[in-house]
C-alpha positions in Angstrom: 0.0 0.0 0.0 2.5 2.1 0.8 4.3 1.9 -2.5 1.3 2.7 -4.4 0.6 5.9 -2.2 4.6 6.9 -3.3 4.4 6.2 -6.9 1.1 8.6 -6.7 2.6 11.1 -5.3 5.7 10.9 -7.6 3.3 11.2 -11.1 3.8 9.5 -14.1 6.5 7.0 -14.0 9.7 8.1 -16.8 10.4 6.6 -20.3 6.7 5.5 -20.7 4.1 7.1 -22.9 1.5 8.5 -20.8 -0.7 10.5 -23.1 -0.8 11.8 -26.5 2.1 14.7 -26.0 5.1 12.0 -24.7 4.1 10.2 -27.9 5.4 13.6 -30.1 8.3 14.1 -28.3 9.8 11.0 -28.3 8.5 10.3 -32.1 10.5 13.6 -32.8 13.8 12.8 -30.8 14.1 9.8 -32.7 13.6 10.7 -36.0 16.1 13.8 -35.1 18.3 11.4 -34.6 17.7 9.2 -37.5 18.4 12.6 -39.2 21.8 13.1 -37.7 21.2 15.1 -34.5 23.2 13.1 -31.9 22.0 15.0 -28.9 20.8 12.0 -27.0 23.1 12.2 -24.2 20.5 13.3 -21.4 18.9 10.7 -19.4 15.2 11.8 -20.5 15.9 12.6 -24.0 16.7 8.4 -23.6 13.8 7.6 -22.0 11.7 9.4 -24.4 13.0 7.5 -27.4 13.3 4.1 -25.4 9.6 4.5 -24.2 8.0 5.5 -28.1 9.7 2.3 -29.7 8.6 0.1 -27.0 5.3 2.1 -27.3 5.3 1.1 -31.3 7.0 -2.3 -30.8 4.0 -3.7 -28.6 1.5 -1.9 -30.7 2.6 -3.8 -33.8 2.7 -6.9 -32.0 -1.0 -6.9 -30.3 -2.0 -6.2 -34.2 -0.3 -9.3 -35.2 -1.3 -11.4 -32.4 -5.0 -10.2 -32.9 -5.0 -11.2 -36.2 -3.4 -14.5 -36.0 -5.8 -15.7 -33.0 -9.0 -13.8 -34.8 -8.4 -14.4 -38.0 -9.9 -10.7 -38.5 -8.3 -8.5 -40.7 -6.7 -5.1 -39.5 -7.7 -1.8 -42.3 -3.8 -1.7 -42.4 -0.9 -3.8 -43.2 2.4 -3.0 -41.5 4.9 -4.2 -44.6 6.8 -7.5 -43.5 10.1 -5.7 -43.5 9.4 -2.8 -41.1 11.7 -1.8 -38.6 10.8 1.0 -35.6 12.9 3.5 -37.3 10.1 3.6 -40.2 7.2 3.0 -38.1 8.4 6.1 -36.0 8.9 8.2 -39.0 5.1 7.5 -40.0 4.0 8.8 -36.4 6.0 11.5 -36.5 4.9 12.0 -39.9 1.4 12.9 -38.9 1.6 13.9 -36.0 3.3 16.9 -37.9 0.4 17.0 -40.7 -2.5 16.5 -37.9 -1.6 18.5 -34.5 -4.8 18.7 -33.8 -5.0 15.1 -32.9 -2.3 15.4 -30.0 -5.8 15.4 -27.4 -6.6 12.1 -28.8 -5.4 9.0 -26.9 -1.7 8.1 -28.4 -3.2 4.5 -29.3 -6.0 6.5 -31.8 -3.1 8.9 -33.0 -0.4 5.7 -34.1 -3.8 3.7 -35.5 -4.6 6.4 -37.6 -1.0 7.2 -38.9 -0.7 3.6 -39.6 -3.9 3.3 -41.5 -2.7 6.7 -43.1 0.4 5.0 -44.6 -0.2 1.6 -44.5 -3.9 0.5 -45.6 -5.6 -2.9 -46.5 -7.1 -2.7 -49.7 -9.0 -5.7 -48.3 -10.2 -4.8 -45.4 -13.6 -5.0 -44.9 -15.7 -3.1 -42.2 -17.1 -6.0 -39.6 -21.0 -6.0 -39.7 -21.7 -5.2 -35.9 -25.3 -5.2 -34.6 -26.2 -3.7 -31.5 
């Protein structure tokens, strides 16, 4: 009990995406870097990028695990030979083109970027009845 009463005082823990606004910043420091800017040698400007490509790395995942146990399809298709470094450009991408999004939940912003850049010409809208 006591450790959950700390770790509310204390906030957010570091190097995790929290909401929406860590997602940009940490999109943004990597692709900087991609870019040549080899700034990274503060402890949060490490977190941040650590904590968006774990962020992206487990949201790719869930979609393939989902679609291998659901046999659902996804409206997009992360190409087979993607790495982080691309899928971070994408978010970045439009997050830059969309700021208006940044109050949407960070799972909504990278679903939409990924749909964005990467959609199934198959997909097919599931016929849900209430």
């Amino acid at each position: 009990m006591l450790a959950f009463a700390i770790a509310a005082i204390a906030g957010p823990p570091s190097g995790v995406i929290v909401d929406s606004k860590d997602l940009a910043k940490g999109a943004r420091l990597v692709v900087r870097y991609l870019d040549g800017d080899k700034f990274l040698d503060d402890e949060e400007s490490m977190e941040s990028v650590r904590a968006v490509l774990n962020y992206l790395k487990g949201f790719g995942d869930c979609n393939v695990i989902t679609e291998a146990s659901t046999q659902a399809s996804c409206p997009f298709l992360l190409p087979k030979e993607n790495d982080a470094n691309q899928l971070v450009r994408v978010v970045d991408k439009y997050i830059a083109n969309h700021p208006e999004k940044l109050n949407d939940p960070p799972g909504i912003i990278v679903w939409n970027a990924f749909v964005q850049a990467f959609p199934n010409k198959d997909f097919k809208q599931p016929d849900i009845k209430p």
